[in-house]
N, C-alpha and C positions, 0 to 999 in steps of 0.2 A: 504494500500500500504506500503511496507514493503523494498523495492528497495531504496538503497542507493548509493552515488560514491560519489569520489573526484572531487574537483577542484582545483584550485589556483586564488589567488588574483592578480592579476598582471596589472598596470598603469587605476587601478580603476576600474576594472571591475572583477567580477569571471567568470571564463574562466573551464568548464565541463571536467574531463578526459576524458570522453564520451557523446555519445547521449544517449538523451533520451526518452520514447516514451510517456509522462505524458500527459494529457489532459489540455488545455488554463485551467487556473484557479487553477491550483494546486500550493497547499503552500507548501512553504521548509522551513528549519531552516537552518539555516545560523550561524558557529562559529569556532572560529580557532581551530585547532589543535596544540598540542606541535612539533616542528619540532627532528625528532629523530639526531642522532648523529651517527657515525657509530659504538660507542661502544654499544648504546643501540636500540635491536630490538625495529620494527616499528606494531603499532597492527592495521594499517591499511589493510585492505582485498582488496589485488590490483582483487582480480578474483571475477566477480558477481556473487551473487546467483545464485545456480545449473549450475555453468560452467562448474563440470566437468561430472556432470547428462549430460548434452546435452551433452558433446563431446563424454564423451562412447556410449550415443543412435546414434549418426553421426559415427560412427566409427565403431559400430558394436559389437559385442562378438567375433569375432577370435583374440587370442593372438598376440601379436608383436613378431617378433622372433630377436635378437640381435647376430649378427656374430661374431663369435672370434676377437678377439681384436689382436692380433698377440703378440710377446713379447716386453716389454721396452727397448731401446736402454741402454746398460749400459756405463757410460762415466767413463774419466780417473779422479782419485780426482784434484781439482786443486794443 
């Protein structure tokens, strides 16, 4: 089993970003991570494995199509 996710620590208990679908008896590791900062990226993987595998098999093979965007308002300098 190869399935990981976050949680947080929070008034003594960890508390899961998600569900999970593990079977009574399965062991985890347990250990902090560094808390990022906003100047330094975070190499945490907020998307589980094969997320965007399913979402393209859900979705289909026909492209998206994206409509003109019309033009930018231009404003006075202040």
């Amino acid at each position: 089993m190869d399935e990981s996710i976050t949680a947080t620590y929070q008034a003594g208990r960890i508390e899961l970003s998600a569900a999970v679908d593990w079977p009574d008896g399965t062991q985890v590791e347990v250990r902090p991570v560094a808390q990022s900062s906003p100047t330094t990226p975070s190499n945490t993987n907020v998307w589980p494995k094969g997320f965007f595998d399913q979402l393209r098999s859900e979705w289909g093979e026909e492209p998206f199509d994206r409509p003109a965007q019309g033009e930018l308002e231009q404003r006075e300098d202040w």
